[in-house]
Each structure stands twice: as structure tokens, then as C-alpha cells.
C-alpha positions as CSV (number, residue, x, y, z in Angstrom):
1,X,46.0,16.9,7.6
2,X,43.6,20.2,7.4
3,X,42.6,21.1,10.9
4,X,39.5,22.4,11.8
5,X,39.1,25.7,12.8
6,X,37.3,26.1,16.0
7,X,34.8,29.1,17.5
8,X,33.5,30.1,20.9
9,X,29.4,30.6,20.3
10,X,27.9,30.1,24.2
11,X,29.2,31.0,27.1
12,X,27.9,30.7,30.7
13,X,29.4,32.0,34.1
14,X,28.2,31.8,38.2
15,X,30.3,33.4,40.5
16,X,30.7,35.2,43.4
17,X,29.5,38.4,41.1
18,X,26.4,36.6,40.5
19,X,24.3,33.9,38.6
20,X,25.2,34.9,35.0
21,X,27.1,36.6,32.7
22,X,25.3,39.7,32.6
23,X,26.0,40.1,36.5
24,X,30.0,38.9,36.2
25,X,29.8,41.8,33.4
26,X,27.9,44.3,35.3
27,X,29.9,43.8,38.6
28,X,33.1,44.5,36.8
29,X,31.9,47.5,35.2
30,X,30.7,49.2,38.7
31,X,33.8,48.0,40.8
32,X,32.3,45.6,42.6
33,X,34.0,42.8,44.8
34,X,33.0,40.0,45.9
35,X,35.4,39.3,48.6
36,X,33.9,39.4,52.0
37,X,35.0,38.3,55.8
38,X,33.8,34.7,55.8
39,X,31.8,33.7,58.7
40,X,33.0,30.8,61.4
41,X,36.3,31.0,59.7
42,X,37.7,32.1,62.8
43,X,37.3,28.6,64.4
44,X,40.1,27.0,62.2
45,X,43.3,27.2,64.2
46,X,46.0,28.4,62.2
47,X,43.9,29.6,59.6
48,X,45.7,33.4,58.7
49,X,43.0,34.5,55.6
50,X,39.7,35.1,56.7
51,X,37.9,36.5,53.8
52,X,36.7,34.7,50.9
53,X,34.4,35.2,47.7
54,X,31.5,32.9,47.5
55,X,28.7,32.0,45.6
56,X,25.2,32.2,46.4
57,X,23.4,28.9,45.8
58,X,20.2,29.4,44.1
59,X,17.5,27.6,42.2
60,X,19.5,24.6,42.9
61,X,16.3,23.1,43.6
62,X,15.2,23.3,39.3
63,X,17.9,20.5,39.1
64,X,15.3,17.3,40.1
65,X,16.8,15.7,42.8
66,X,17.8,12.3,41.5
67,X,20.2,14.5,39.9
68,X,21.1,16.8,42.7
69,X,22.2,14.0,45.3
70,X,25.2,13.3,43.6
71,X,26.1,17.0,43.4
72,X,28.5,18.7,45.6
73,X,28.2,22.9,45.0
74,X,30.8,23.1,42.5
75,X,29.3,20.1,40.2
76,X,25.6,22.4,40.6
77,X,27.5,25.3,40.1
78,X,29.2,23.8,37.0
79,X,25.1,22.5,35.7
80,X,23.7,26.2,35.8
81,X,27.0,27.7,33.8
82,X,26.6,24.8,31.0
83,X,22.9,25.5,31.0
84,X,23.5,28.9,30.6
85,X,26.2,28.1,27.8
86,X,24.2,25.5,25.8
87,X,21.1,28.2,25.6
88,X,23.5,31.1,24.5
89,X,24.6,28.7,21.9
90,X,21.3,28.0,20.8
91,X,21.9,24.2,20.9
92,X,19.1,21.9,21.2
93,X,18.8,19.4,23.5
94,X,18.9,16.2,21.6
95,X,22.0,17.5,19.6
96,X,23.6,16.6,23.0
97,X,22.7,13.3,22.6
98,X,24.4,12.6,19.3
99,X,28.0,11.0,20.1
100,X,29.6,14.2,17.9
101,X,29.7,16.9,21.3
102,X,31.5,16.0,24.4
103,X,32.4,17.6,27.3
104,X,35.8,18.4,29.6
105,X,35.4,20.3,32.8
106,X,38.5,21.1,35.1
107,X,38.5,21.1,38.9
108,X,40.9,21.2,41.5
109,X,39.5,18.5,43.3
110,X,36.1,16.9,44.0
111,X,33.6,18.8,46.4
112,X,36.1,20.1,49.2
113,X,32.6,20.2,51.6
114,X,31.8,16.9,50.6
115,X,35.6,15.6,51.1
116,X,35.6,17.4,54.7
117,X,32.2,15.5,55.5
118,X,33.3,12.4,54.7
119,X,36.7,12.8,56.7
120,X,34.5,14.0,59.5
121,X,32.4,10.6,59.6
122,X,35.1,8.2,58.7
123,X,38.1,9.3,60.7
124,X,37.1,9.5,64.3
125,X,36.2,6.0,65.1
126,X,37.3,4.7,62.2
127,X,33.5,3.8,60.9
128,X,31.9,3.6,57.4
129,X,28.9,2.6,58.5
130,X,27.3,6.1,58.7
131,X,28.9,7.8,55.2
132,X,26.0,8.0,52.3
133,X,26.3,5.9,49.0
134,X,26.4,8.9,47.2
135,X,28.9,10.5,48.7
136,X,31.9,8.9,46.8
137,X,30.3,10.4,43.5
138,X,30.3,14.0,45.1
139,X,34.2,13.6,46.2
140,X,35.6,11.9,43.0
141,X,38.0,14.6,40.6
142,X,35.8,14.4,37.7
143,X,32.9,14.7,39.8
144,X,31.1,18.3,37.7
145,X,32.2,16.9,34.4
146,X,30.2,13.4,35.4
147,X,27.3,15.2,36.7
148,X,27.6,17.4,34.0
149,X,27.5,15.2,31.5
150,X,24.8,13.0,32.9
151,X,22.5,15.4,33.4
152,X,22.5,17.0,29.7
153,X,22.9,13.7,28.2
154,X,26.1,13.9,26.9
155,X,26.9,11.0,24.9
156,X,30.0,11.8,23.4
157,X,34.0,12.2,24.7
158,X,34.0,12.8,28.3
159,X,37.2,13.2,30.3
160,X,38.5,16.1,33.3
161,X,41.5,17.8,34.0
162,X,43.0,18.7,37.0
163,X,45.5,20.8,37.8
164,X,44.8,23.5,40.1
165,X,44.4,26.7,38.7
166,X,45.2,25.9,34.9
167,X,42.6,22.7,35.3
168,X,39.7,24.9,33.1
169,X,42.1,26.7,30.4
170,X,43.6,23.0,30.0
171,X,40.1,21.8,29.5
172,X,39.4,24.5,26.9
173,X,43.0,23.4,25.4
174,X,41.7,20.1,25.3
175,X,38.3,20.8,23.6
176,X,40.2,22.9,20.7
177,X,42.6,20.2,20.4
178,X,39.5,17.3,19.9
179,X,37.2,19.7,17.5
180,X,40.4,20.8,15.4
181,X,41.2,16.7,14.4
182,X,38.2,16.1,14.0
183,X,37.2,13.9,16.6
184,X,34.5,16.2,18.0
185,X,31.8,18.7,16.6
186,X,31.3,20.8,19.6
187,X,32.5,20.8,23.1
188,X,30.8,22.2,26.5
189,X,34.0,23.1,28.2
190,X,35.3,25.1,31.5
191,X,35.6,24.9,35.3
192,X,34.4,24.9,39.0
193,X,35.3,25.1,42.1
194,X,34.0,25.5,45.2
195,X,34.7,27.8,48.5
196,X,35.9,26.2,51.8
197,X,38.2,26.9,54.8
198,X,40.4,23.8,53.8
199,X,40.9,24.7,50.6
200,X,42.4,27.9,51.5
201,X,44.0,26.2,54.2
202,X,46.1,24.4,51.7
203,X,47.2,28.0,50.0
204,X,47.5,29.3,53.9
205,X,50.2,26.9,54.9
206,X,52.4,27.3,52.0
207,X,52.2,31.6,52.6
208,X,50.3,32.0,49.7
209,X,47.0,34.2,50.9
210,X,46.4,37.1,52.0
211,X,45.6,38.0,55.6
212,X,46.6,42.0,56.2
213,X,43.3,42.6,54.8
214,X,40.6,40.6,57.4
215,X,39.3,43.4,58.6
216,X,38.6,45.2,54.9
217,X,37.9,42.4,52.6
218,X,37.1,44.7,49.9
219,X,40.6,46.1,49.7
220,X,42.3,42.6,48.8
221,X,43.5,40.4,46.6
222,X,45.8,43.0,45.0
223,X,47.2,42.3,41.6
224,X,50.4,43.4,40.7
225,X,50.2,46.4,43.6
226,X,53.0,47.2,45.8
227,X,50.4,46.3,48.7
228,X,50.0,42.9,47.9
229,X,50.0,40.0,50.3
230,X,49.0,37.1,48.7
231,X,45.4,35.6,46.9
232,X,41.9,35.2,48.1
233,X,40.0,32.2,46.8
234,X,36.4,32.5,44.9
235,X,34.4,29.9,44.1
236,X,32.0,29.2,41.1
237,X,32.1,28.3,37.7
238,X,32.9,29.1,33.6
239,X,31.2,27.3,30.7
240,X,32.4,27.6,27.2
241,X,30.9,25.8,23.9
242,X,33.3,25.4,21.4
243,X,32.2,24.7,18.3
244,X,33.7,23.5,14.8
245,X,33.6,26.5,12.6
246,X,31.4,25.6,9.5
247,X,29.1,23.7,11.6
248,X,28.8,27.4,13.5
249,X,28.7,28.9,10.5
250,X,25.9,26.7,8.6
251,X,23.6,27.1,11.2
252,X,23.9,30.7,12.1
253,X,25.6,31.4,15.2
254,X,26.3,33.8,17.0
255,X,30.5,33.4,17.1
256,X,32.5,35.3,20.4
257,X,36.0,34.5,19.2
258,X,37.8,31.8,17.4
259,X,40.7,30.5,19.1
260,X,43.5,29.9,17.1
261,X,46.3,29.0,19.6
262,X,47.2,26.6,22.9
263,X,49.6,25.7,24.6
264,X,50.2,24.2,28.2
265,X,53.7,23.1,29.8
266,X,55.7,22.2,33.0
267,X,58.5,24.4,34.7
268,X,60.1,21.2,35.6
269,X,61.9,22.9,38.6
270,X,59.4,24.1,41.8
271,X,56.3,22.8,42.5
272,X,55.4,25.9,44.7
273,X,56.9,28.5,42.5
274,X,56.5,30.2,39.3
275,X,58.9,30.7,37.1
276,X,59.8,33.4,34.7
277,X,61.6,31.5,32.0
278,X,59.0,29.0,31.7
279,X,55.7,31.2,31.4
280,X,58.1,32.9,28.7
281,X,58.0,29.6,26.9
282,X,54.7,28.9,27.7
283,X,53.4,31.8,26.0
284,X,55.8,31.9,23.0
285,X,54.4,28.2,21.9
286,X,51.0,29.3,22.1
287,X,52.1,32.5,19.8
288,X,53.4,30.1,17.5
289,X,50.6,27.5,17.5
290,X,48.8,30.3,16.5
291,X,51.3,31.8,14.1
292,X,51.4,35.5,15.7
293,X,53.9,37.5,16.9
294,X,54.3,39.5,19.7
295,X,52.9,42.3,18.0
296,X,49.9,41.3,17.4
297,X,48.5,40.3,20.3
298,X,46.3,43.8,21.6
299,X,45.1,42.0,25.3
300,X,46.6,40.0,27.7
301,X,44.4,38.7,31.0
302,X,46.6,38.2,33.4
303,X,46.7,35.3,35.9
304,X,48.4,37.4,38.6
305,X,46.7,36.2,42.1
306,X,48.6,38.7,44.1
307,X,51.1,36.9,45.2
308,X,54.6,38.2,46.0
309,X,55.9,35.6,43.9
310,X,53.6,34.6,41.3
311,X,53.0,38.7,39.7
312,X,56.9,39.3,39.8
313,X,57.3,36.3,37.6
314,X,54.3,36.8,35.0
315,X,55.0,40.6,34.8
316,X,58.6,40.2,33.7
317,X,57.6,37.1,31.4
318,X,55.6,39.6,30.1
319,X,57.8,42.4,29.2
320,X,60.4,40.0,28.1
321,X,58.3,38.6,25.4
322,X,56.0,42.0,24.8
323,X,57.4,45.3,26.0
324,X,55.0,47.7,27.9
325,X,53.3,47.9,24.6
326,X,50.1,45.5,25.4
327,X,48.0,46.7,27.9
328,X,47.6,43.9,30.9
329,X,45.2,43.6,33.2
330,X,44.0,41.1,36.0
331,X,39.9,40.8,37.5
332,X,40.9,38.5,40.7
333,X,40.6,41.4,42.3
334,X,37.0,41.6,41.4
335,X,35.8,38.0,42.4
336,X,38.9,36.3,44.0
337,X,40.9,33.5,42.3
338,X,38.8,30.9,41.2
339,X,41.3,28.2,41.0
340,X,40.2,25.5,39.1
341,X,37.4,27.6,37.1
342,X,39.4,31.2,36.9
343,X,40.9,30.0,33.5
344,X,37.2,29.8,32.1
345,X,35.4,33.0,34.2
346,X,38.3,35.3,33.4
347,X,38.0,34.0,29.5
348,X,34.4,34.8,29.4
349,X,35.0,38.0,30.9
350,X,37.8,38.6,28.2
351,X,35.8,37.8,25.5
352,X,33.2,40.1,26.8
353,X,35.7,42.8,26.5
354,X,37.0,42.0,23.0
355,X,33.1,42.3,21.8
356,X,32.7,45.6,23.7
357,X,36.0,47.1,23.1
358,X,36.5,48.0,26.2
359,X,39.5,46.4,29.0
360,X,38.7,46.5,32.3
361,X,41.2,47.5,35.2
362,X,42.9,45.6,37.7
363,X,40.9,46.1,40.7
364,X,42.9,47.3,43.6
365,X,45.9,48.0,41.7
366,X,46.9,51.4,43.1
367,X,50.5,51.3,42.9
368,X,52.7,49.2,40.8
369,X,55.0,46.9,42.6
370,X,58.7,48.2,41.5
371,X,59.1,44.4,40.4
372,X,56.3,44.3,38.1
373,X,56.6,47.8,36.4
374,X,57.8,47.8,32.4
375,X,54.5,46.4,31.3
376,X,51.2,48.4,30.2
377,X,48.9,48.2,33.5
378,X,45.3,48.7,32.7
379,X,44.5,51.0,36.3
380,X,41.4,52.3,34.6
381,X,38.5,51.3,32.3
382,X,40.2,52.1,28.3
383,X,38.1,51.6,25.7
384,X,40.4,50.0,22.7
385,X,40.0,47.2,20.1
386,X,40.7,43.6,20.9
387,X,41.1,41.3,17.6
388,X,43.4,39.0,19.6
389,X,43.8,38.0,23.1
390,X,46.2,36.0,25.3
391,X,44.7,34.4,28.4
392,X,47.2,32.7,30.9
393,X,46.7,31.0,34.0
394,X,49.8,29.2,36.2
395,X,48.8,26.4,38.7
396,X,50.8,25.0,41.6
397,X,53.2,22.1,40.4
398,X,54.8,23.6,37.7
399,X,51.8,23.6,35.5
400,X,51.3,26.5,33.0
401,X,49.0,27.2,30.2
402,X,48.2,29.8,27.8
403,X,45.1,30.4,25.5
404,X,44.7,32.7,22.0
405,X,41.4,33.6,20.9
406,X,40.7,36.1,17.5
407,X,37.7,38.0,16.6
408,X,35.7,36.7,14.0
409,X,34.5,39.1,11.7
410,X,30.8,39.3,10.8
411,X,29.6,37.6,7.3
């Protein structure tokens, strides 16, 4: 069987850099961050990270409200990025409608404000009586890939993934997979998330934030740096449209990147943990899958949240299977780790680099940690060709994956 080669022709982005692509791109290029002290945080006992990176919500009211009130932020969030997406692609509305484009959005979980809301009515007394009808489609997993899909009309394969901060890059995995058999002409892919003390509660107790940094938000999370102290969650969202190539091709696009490689895997031994031998595996399938060596990969995006743990393991994955020959680089430290949507930001931004030839720097990274030297740290903007990137992303409970995009030359 001939697969189908498969191109990247819209992309769409909200995020604690702002509404759109141009802002994520803009923020990044002046050394912005997004993290800041979050406000009434304090009143959470226990809770050790104070600072966040959240989104503005705005012009949430364009979305008409029969729509709206079965939105939680992350599912509006995850509307204005596939807007944003579907226009750069220049596809038309009742395309959407055709059975032949489908669409898989990754989350963590359903609206973590919503979920809190509803624990706060039920559990006290033990009463239903006073939760809203609409509330159970706010909380549900694949609640931004329903809403999504509902509100553009989407008619054809819907499904979501979840699993933490790989949920978007498996999403993206997933489309590639579907367009390259066949089964699908185009996909609206990505991920959202959305900020809340609970959610980095859950990262808090298992001494995975950071909290040295409370009182100067700006100076954390730190990548790979010898200051680290764990990660700061974001919130927002990344929409791709993936596209069968010919299809692309016949009717003009514009084309960011094909991508020619995927491949997502368990490490089978620590939920909490990452682990070396299997992010080496993980990102030697994907070379193969897309038939590449080492060598000729010229960009790896990082996941590296700044956690002890986590950068020691990626970084010497890294030089195992490339040397300190591929420059590396990591942008949580511009907008905080987006969990279930960092896969599909962080790809945008990358892809954003490869057409400007330019990498951007880890933010924050001052000095390398001693356990994550060997590799080729990007500490400051370089201007270089990308024709093929590597994007990773490891979630909690094993998960892994790893995404490999190539530049399309112009016809």
C-alpha cells in the first residue's frame, strides 16, 4: 500500500503570549514571559507554586452562546486556535462539512474550573439538585474536540487523546496516521488546556513545580539550567491542519512542513519518571518511520519542563542518539508548560522557526546543569537552516512521543 504523504498548511495558537500566532512569535522574539504570581493562589493550603501563565479570555463572546454554554476555557480556547488554523489554511467552511476532514484534539482532562465547580456543588451535602445540565459536557475528556467539532461542523472522524503532556503531539500522530491510509483528506489537529490551582496541585504534590521562584515569576521555569526547580503550568491552545499532500498541492496552499515521521511509546517502568532508555527508543522509531538518521535531523524542540528529573533524562537521550551536534532548545520558559497543548504550541512555534531560519533560545537557561551538558544548547537567538525537525514531548505515566516534520520546497 502507497501511503499518502501528509503537509502542515494552517496553523493557529492562543496562549499566555497572546491571541495568535503572530504574538506567540513576537513574544519569543523579544524575551517575553508569561509567567506571573497568580492571584488568590495563596488560599490553597499546601499549594508550594504560586506563579502560573494564563491566558487572557477574549472575544469569547463572537462564539453565539448556544455554543458557548457547553464550553469550559480550554474548549473556547481550542475554537479561536482552529479558527485561526482553518483561515490560515484557506479552507472553506462547507469543506468541513464533507465526511473527508476530521478532527483530534488532546487534553489532559475536561475543564479543570468546570470539574472544581461541580465538586464544589455536589460534594458538600451530597446534592445534584443545584449542578447545570450543561455542565457534564464542559467536564467530559473530549470535551474541546466535541465543542470543536460541533461548532465548525465537522462531519468527519472525530476522536481525543489524552495523555497529559504528549495528549496534542499524539493527536497530531494520530491525524498523520488517518490522512497517510487514506482514511482522511485533512485533519484540524492539536491541544488545550486550561490554568487552575488544582491542576498544579496535582504536579505540586508529586514535587514536580517550581516554587523558589514566587516572588520573581519571570525568572522560572528553567530549562535545562543548573537553577532549576521544577515546571510552571500555562494554559491555552495549538491548532494544526494537516492536509493530504496533492490535495494541498492542487489547490494551492501555502505548505509549513510535511511531516514524515511519528512515533509514540510507553517506558513501561515509572509512572512519575522519565526515562532515558526509553525516550532513546522513542526517538529512534520516529527516525526510522521517517527513514533519517541522526544526521540529518538540524532542530530538536525540546520538552524539558525544568524538572530535576525530566531534563537529565531527555538531555542524555539526546546526546546518546545525537552528539552535541544538533542544536536544542526549549520555549517553556517563555509561556510555561502547557501540558496537554505544549506538543502543538511548541510545534507551531518550531515550524515558525524552520520558515524563518532562525532557533530561538531557551529562556532562562543561564547555566547548564553538569547533568545535561554534551548536547548543543541554543542560549541565544542563531540564525541557521532547519529542513528537518524533531519535536518531543514526555507525559506522566510512561507516555512518550516524538514528531518529524521536513521542509517542503517551493514548486
Amino acid at each position: 500500500m502507497q501511503l499518502k504523504r501528509v503537509v502542515i498548511t494552517g496553523v493557529g495558537a492562543v496562549c499566555g503570549l497572546g491571541q495568535d500566532v503572530p504574538s506567540l512569535i513576537e513574544g519569543i522574539e523579544q524575551g517575553k514571559s508569561a509567567v506571573r504570581s497568580m492571584e488568590g493562589w495563596d488560599r490553597y493550603n499546601g499549594l508550594r507554586c504560586l506563579v502560573g501563565a494564563p491566558c487572557e479570555l477574549k472575544n469569547e463572546k463572537e462564539i453565539p452562546r448556544q455554543y458557548r454554554r457547553l464550553m469550559g476555557r480550554m474548549s473556547i480556547f481550542a475554537v479561536q486556535a482552529s479558527q485561526q488554523a482553518i483561515a490560515d489554511a484557506g479552507i472553506p467552511q462547507e469543506s468541513l462539512s464533507s465526511g473527508r476532514i476530521g478532527c483530534i484534539i488532546g487534553s489532559t482532562m475536561g475543564s479543570a474550573e468546570s470539574l472544581n465547580e461541580a465538586f464544589e456543588i455536589i460534594l458538600p451535602n451530597k446534592d445534584l439538585t443545584q449542578l447545570k445540565s450543561t455542565q457534564f459536557f464542559q467536564c467530559v475528556s473530549h470535551t474541546a474536540t466535541m465543542n470543536v467539532s460541533r461548532y465548525l461542523g465537522i462531519h468527519g472522524y472525530v476522536t481525543a487523546t489524552s495523555a497529559a503532556c504528549a495528549s496534542a503531539l499524539q493527536a497530531l500522530g494520530a491525524g498523520y496516521d488517518l490522512i497517510r491510509l487514506g482514511r482522511q483528506e485533512a485533519m484540524v489537529c492539536g491541544g488545550a488546556e486550561e490554568l487552575h490551582p488544582t491542576v498544579t496541585g496535582s504536579f505540586d504534590v508529586l514535587v514536580a513545580t517550581s516554587a523558589r521562584y514566587n516572588h520573581a515569576p519571570h525568572q522560572t521555569p528553567r530549562p535545562f539550567d543548573s537553577k532549576r526547580d521544577g515546571l510552571v503550568c500555562g494554559e491555552g491552545s495549538g491548532m494544526l491542519l494537516l492536509e493530504e499532500y496533492e490535495r494541498a498541492r492542487q489547490r494551492g496552499a501555502r505548505i509549513y512542513a510535511e511531516i514524515i515521521g511519528y512515533n509514540t511509546s510507553g517506558n513501561g517502568i515509572n509512572v512519575s519518571q522519565s526515562y532515558k532508555e526509553a525516550i532513546v527508543s522513542c526517538m529512534s522509531e520516529a527516525l526510522q518511520d521517517a527513514s533519517l538518521t541522526p544526521q540529518d535531523v538540524d532542530y530538536i524542540n525540546a520538552h524539558a519542563t525544568a524538572t530535576i528529573q525530566g531534563d537529565k533524562e531527555e538531555a542524555e537521550a539526546i546526546r546518546e542518539v545525537f552528539g552535541n551536534s544538533v542544536p536544542v532548545s526549549s520555549l517553556k520558559g517563555y509561556f510555561g508548560h502547557t501540558l496537554g497543548a505544549s506538543g502543538s504550541i511548541e510545534l507551531i512555534a518550531s515550524l515558525i522557526m524552520m520558515k524563518k531560519g532562525r532557533i530561538y533560545p531557551t529562556h532562562n537557561l543561564e547555566t547548564v546543569s553538569p547533568e545535561c551538558e554534551g548536547i548543543f544548547h541554543v542560549q541565544e537567538c542563531l540564525n541557521r537552516e532547519i529542513r528537518v525537525l524533531l519535536k518531543n514531548c514526555f507525559a506522566f505515566g510512561g507516555i512518550n512521543a516524538a514528531l518529524i516534520c521536513k521542509k517542503v520546497p517551493s514548486e
